[in-house]
DSSP file (Angstrom, degrees, kcal/mol; ACC not computed):
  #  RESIDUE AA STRUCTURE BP1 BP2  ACC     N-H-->O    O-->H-N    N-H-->O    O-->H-N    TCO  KAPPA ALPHA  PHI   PSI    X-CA   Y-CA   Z-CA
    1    1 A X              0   0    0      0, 0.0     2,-0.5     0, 0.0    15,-0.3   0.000 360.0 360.0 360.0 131.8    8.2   17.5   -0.4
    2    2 A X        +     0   0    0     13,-0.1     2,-0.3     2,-0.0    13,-0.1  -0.997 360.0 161.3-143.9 115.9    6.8   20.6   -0.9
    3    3 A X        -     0   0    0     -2,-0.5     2,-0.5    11,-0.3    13,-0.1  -0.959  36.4-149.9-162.7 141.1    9.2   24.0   -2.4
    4    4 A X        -     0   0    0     -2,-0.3     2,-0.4    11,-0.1    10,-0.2  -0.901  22.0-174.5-102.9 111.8    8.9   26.7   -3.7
    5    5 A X        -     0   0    0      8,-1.2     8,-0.5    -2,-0.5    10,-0.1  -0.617  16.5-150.0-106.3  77.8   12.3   27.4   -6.0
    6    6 A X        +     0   0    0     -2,-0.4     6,-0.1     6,-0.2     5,-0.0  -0.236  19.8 178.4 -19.9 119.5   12.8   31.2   -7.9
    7    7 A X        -     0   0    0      0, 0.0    -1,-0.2     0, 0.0     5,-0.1   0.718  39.2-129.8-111.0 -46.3   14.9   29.9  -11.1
    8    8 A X  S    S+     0   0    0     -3,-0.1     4,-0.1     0, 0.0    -2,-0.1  -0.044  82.6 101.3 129.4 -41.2   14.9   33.4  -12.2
    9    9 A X  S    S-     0   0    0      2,-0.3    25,-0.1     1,-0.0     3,-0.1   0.388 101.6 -96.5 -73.7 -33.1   13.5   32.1  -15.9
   10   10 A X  S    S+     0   0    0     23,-0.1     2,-1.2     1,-0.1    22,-0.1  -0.233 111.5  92.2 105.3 -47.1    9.7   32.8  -16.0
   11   11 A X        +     0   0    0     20,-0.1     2,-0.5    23,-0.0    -2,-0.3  -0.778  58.3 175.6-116.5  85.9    9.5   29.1  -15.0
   12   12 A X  E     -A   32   0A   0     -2,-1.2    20,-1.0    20,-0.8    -6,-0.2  -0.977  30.6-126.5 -82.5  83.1    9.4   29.1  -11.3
   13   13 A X  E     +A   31   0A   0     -2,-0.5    -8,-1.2    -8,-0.5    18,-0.3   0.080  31.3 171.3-164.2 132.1    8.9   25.9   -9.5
   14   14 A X  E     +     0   0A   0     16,-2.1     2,-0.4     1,-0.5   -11,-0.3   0.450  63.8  11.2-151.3 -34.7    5.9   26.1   -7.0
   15   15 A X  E     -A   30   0A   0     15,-1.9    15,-3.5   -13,-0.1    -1,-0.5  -0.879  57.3-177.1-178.8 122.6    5.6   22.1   -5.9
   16   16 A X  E     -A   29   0A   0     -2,-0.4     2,-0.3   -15,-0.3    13,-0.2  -0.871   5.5-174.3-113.0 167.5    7.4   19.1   -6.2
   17   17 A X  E     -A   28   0A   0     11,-1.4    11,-1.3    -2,-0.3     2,-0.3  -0.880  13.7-150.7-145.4 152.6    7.0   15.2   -5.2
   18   18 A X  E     -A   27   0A   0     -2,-0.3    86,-0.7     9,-0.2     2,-0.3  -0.934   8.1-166.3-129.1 129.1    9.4   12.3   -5.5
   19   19 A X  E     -A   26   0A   0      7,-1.5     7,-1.8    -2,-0.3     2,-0.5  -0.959  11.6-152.6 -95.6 106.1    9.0    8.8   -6.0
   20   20 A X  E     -A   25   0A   0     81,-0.3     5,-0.2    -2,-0.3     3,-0.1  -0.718  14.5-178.9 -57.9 118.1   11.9    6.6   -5.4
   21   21 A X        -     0   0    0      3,-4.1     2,-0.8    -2,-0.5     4,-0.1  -0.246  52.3 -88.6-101.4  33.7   11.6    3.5   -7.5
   22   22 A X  S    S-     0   0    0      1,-0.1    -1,-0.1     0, 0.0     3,-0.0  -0.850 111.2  -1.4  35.7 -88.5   14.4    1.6   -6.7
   23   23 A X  S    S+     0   0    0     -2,-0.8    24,-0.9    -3,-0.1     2,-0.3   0.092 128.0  72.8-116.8  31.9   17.1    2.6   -9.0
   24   24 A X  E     - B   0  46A   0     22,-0.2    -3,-4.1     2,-0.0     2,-0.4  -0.988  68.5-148.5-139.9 127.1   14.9    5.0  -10.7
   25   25 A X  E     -AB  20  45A   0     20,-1.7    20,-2.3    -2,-0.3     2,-0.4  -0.975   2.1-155.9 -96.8 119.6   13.4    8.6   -9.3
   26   26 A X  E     -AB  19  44A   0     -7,-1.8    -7,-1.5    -2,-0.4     2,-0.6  -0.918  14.3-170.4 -60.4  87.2   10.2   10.0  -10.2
   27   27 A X  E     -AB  18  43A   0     16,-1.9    16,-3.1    -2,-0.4     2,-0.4  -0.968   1.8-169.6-120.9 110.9   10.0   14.2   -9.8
   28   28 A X  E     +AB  17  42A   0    -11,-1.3   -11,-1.4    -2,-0.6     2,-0.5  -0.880  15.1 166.8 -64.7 102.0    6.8   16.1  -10.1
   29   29 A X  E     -AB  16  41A   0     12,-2.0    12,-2.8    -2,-0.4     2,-0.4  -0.955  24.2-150.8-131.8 149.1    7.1   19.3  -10.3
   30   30 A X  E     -AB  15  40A   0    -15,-3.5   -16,-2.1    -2,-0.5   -15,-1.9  -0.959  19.1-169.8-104.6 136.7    4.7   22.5  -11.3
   31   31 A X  E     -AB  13  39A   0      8,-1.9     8,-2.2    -2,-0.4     2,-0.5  -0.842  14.7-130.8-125.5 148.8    5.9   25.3  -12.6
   32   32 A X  E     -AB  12  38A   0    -20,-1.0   -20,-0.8    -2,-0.3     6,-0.2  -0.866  12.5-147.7-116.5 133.7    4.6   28.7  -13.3
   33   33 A X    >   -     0   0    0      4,-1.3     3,-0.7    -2,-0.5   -21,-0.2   0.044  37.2 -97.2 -62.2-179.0    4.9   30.5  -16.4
   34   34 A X  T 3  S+     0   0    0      1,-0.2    -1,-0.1   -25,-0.1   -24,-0.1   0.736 125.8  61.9 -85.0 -19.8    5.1   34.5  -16.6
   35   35 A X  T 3  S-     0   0    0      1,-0.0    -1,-0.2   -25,-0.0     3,-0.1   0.392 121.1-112.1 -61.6  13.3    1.4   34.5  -17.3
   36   36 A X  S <  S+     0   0    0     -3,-0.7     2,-0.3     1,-0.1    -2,-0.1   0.967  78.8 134.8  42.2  50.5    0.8   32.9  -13.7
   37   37 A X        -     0   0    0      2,-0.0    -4,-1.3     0, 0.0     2,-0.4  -0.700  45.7-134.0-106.9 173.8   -0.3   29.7  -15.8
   38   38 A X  E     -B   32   0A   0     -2,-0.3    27,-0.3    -6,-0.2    -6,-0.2  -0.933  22.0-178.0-138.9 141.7    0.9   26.2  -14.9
   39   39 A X  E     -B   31   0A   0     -8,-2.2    -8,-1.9    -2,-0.4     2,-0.3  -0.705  22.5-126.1-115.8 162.2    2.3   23.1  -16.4
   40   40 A X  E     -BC  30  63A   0     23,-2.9    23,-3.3   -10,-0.2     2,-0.4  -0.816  17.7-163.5-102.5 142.1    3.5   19.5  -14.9
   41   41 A X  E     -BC  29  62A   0    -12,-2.8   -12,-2.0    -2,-0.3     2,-0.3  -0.915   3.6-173.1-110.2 142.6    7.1   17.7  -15.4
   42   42 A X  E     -BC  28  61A   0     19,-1.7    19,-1.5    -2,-0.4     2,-0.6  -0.865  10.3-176.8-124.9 118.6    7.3   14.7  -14.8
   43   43 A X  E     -BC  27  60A   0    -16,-3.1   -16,-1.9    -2,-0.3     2,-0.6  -0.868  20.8-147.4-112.5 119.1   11.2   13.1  -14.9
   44   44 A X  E     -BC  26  59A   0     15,-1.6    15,-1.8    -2,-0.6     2,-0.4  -0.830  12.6-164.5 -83.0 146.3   12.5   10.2  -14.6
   45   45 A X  E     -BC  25  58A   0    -20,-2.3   -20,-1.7    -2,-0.6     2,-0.3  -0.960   5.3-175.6-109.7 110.0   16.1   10.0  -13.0
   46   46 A X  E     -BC  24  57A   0     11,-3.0    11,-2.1    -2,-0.4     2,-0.4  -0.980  26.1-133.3-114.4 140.9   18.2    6.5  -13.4
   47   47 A X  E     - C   0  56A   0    -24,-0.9     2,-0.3    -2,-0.3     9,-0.2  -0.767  29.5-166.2 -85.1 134.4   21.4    6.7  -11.5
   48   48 A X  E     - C   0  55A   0      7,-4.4     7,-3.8    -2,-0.4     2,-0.2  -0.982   9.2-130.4-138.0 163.6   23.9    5.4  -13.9
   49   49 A X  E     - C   0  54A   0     -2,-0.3     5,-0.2     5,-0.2     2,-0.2  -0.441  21.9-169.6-104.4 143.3   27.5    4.3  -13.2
   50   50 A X  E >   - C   0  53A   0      3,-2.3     3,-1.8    -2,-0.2    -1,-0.0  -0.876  40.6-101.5-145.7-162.7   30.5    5.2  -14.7
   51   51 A X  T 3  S+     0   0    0      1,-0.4     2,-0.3    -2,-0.2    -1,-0.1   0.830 123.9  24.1 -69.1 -39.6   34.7    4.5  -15.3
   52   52 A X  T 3  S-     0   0    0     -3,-0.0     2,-0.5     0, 0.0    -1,-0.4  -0.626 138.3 -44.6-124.0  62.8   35.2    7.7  -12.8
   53   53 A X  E <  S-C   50   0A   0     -3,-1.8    -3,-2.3    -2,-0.3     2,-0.3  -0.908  78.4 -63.5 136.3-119.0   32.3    8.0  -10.8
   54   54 A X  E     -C   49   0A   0     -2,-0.5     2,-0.3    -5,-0.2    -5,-0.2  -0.967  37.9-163.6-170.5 154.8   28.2    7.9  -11.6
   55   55 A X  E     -C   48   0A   0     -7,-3.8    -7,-4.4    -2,-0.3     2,-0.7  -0.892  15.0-124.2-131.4 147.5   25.8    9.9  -13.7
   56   56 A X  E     -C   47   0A   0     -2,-0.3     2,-0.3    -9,-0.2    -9,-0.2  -0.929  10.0-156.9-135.2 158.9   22.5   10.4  -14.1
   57   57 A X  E     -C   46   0A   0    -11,-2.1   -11,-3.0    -2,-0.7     2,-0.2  -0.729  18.1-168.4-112.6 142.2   20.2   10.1  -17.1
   58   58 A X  E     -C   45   0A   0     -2,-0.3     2,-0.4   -13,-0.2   -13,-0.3  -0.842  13.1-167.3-129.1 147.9   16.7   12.1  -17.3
   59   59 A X  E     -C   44   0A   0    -15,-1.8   -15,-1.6    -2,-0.2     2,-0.5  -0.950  15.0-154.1-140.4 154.9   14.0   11.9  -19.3
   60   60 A X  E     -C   43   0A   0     -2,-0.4     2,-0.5   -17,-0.2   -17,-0.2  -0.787  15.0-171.8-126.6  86.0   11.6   14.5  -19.2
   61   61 A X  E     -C   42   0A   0    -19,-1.5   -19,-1.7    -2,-0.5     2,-0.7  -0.521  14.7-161.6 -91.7 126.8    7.3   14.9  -20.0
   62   62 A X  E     -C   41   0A   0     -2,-0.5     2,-0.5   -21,-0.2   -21,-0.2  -0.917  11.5-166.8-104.8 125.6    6.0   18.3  -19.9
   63   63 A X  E     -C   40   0A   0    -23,-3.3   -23,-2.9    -2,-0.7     2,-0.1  -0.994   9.4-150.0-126.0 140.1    1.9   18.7  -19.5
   64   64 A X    >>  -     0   0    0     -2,-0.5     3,-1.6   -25,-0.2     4,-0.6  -0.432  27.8-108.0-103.6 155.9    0.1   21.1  -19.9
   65   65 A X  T 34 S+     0   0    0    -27,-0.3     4,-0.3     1,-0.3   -26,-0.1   0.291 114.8  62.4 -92.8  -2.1   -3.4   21.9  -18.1
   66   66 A X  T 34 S+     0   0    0      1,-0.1    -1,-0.3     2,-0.1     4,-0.2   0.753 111.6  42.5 -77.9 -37.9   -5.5   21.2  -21.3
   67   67 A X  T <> S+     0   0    0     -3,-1.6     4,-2.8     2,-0.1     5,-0.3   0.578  82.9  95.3 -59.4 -35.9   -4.1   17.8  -21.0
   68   68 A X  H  X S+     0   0    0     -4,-0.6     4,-3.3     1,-0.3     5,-0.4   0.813  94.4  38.0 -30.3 -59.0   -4.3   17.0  -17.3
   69   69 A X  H  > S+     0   0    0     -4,-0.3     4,-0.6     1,-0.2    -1,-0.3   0.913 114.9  53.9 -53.4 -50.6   -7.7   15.2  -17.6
   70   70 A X  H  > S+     0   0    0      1,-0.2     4,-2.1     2,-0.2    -1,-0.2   0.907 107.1  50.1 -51.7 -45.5   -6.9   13.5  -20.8
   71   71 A X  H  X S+     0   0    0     -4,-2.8     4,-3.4     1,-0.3    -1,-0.2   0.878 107.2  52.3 -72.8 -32.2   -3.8   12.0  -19.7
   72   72 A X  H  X S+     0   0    0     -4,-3.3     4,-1.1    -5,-0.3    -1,-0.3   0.573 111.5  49.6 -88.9  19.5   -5.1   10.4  -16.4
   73   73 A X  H >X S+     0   0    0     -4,-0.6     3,-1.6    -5,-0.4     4,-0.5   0.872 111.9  46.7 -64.9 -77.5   -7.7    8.9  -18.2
   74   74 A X  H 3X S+     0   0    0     -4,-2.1     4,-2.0     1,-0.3    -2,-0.2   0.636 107.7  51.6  -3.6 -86.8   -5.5    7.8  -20.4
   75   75 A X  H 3X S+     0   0    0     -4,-3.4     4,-1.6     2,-0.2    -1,-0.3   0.663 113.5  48.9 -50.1 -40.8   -3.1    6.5  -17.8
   76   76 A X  H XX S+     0   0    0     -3,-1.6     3,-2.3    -4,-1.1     4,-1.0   0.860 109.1  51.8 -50.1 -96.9   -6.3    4.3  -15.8
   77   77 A X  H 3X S+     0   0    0     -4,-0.5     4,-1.7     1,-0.3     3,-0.4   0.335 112.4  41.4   2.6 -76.2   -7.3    3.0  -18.4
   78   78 A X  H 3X S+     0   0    0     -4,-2.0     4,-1.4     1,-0.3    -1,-0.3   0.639 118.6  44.6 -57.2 -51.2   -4.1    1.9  -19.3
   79   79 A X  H <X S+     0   0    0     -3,-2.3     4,-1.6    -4,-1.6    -1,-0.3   0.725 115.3  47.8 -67.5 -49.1   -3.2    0.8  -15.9
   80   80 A X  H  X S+     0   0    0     -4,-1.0     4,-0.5    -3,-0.4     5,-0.4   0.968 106.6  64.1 -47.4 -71.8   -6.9   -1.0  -15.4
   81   81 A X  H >X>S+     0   0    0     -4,-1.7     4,-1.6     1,-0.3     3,-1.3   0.863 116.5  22.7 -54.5 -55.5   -6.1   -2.5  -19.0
   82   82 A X  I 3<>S+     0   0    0     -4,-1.4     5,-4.5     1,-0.3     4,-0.4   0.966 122.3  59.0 -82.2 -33.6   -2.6   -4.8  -17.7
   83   83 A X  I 3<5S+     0   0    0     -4,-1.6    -1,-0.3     1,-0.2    -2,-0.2   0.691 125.5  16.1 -72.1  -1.6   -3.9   -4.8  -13.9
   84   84 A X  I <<5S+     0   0    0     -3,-1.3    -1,-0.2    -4,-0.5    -2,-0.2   0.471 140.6  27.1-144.4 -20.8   -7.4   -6.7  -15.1
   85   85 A X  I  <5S+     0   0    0     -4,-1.6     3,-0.2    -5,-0.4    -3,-0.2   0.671 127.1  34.5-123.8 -43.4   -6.7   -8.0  -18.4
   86   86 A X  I   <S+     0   0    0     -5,-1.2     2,-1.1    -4,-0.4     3,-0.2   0.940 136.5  19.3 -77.9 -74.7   -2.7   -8.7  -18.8
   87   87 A X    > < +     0   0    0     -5,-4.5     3,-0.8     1,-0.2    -1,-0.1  -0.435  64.3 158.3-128.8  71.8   -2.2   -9.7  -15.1
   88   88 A X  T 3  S+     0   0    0     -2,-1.1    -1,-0.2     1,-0.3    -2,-0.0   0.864  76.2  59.5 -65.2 -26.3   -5.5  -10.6  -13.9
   89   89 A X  T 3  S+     0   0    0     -3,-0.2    -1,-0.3     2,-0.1     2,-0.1   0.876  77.6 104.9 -65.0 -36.7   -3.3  -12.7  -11.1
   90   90 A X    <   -     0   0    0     -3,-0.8     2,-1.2     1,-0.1     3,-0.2  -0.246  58.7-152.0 -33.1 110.2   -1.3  -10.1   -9.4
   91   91 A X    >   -     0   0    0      1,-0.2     3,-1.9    -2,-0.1    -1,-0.1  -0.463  13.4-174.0 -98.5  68.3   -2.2   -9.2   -6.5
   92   92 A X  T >>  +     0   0    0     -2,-1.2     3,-3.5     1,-0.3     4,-1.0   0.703  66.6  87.5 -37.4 -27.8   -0.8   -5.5   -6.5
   93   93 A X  H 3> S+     0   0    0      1,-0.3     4,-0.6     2,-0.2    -1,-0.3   0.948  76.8  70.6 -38.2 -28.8   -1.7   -4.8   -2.7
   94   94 A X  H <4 S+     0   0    0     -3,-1.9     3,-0.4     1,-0.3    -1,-0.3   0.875  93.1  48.8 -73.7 -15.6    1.4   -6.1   -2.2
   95   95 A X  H <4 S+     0   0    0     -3,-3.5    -1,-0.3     1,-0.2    -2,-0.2   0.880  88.2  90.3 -81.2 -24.7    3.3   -2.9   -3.7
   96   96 A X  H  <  +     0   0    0     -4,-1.0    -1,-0.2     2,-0.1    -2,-0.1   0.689  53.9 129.8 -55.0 -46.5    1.0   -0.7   -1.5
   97   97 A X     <  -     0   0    0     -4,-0.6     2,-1.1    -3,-0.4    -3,-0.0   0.416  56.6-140.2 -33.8 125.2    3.7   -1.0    1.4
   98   98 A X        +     0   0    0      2,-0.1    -1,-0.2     3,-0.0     5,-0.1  -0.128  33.3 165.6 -79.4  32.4    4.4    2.8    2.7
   99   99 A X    >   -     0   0    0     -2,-1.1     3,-1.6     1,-0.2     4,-0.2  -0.293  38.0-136.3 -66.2 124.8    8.0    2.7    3.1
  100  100 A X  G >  S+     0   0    0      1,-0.3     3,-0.6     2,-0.2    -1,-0.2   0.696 103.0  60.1 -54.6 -13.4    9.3    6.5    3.5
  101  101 A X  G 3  S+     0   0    0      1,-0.3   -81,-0.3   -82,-0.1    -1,-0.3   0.859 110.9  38.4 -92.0 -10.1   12.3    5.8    1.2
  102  102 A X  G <  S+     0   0    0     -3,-1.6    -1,-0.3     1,-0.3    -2,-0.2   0.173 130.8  31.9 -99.5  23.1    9.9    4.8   -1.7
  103  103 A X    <   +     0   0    0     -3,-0.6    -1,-0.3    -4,-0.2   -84,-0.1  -0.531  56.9 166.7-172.5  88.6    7.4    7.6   -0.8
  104  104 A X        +     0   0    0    -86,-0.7     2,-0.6    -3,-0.2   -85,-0.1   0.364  55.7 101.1 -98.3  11.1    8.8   11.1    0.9
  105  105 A X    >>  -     0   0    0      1,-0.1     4,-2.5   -87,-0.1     3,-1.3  -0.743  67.1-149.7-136.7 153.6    5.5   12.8    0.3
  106  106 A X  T 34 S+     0   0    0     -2,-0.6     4,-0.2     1,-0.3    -1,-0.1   0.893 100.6  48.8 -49.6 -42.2    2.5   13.7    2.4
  107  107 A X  T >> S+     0   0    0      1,-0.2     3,-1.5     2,-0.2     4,-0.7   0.910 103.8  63.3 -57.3 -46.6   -0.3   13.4   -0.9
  108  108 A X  G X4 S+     0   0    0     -3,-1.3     3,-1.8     1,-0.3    -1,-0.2   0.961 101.9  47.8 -87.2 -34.0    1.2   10.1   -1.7
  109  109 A X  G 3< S+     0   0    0     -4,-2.5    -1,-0.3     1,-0.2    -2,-0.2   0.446 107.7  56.0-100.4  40.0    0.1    8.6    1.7
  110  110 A X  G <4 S+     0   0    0     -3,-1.5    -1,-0.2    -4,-0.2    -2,-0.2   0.366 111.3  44.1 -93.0 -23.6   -3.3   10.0    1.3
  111  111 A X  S << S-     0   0    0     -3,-1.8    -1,-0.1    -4,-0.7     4,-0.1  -0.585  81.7-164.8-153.3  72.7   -3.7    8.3   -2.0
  112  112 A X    >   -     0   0    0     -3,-0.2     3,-1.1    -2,-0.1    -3,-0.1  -0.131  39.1 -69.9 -44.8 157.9   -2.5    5.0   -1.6
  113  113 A X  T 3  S+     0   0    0      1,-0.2     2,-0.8   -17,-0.1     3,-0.1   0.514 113.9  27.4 -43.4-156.1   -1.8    3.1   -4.6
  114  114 A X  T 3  S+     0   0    0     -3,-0.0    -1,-0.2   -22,-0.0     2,-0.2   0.230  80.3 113.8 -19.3  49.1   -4.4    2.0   -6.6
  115  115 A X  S <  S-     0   0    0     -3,-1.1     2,-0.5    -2,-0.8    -4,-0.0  -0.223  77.9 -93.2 -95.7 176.8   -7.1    4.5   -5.9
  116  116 A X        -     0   0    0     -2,-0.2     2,-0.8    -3,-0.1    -1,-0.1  -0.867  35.8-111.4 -83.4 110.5   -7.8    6.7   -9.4
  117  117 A X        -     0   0    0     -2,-0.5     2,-0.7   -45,-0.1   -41,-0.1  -0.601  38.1-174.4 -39.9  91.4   -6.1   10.0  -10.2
  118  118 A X        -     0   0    0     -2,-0.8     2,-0.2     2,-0.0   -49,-0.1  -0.733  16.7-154.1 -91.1  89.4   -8.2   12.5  -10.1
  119  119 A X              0   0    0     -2,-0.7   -47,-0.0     1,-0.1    -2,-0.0  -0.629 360.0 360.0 -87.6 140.0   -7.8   16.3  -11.0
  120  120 A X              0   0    0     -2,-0.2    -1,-0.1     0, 0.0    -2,-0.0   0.108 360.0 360.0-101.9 360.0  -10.0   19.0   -9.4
């Protein structure tokens, strides 16, 4: 999913992605400052239910482009660290499966799971 939104704000919304995670949503978005700079959100979304109806709860990471690199290191590493050391049995191939409701976006089946993040 790919949009361009005018908020009006200085913070303009230039490209988003979704992951649906079951009962959790994943939204990427870049945004552009009024210096024509840009930062990543990343939110998670949980639908949750309530006495009249259902809500949903956010939580929100902003990064900035000083970070980019650091954080997918980071975030291999990290990933490497449980996938090789924690749960040397798993045999993650099995989440690859490309189902459009857990994946709406063109990038994400380009870079199937467990390939490396890389920023350019």
């Amino acid at each position: 999913m790919e949009e361009f939104k005018p908020s009006g704000n200085g913070r303009d919304e230039v490209f988003s992605t979704k992951v649906k995670a079951g009962k959790r949503t994943y939204f990427f978005d870049v945004k552009s400052t009024r210096s024509n700079d840009y930062y990543l959100t990343i939110t998670e979304s949980k639908k949750r239910f309530k006495d009249d109806g259902f809500t949903y709860e956010k939580h929100k990471i902003f990064l900035y482009k000083e970070d980019f690199n650091k954080f997918v290191e980071a975030l291999n590493y990290t990933l490497n660290h449980v996938k090789t050391n924690l749960m040397p049995g798993v045999d993650f191939s099995q989440f690859d499966n490309l189902q459009e409701d857990s994946r709406n976006t063109e990038e994400s089946l380009n870079n199937p799971a467990g390939t490396e993040l890389k920023w350019d």
